[in-house]
C-alpha positions in Angstrom: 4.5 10.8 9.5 5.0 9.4 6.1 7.8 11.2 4.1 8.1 11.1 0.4 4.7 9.5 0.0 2.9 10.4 -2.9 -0.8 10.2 -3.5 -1.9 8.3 -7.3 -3.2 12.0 -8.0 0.1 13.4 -7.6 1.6 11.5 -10.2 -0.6 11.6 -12.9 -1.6 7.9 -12.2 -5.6 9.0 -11.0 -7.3 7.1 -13.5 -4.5 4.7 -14.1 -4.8 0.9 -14.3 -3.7 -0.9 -11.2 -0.5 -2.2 -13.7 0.7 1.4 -13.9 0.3 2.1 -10.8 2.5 -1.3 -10.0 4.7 -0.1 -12.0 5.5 3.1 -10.8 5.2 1.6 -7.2 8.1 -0.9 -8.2 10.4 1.6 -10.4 10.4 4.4 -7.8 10.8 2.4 -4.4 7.1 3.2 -2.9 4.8 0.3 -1.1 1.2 0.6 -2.4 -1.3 0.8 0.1 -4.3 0.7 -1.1 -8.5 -1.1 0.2 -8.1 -3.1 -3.0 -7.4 -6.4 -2.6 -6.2 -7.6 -6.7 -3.0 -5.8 -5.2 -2.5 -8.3 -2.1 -3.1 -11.1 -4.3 -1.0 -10.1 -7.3 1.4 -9.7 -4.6 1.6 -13.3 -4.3 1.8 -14.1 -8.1 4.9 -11.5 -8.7 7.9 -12.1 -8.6 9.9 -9.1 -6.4 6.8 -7.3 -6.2 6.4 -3.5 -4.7 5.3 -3.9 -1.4 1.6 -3.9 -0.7 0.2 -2.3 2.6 -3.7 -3.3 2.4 -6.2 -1.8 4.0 -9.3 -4.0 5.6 -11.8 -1.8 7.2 -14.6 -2.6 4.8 -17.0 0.7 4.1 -14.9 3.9 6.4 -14.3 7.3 6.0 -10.5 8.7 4.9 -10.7 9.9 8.5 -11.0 6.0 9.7 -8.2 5.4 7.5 -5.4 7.9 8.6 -6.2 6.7 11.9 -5.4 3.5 11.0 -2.2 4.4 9.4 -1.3 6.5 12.2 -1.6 4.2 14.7 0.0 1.0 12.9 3.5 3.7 12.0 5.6 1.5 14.4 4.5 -2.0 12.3 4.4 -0.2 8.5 7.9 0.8 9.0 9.3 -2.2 10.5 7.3 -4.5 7.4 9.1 -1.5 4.8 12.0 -2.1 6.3 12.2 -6.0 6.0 12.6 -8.0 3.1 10.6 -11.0 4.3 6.9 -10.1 3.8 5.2 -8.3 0.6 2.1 -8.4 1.9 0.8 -6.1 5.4 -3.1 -6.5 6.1 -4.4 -3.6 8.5 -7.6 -3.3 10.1 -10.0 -6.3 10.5 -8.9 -9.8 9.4 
């Protein structure tokens, strides 16, 4: 559903801080979703920041969370796609 995503394990970027992980969002094209929320509000600080898909669903199982992602494909790739918003919050407000 998802082409060309990678997971922070895939990269060697595991046990990476979440500036490396920025980084590597920013220089390789990828969005950063991620249940942390210092990405959202750094976000806000950065200038042309990576774009930050965060996920609000509190405690959940990874099961929860590709549902989630499944069933918001239509709105992730629209918000990719555009250059207004950095910031997508999915799940509860």
């Amino acid at each position: 559903m998802y082409p060309g995503s990678e997971h922070v394990h895939n990269v060697h970027l595991g046990s990476s801080n979440d500036g490396a992980i920025w980084d590597y969002a920013k220089q390789h094209g990828f969005a950063i979703v991620s249940k942390d929320s210092d990405f959202a509000e750094r976000s806000v600080l950065e200038h042309d920041p990576p774009k930050i898909i965060w996920i609000r669903l509190g405690n959940c199982s990874t099961a929860d969370v590709e549902h989630l992602l499944r069933s918001a494909h239509a709105t992730i790739r629209t918000f990719i796609e555009e250059n207004e918003e950095t910031c997508l919050l999915l799940g509860r407000a």
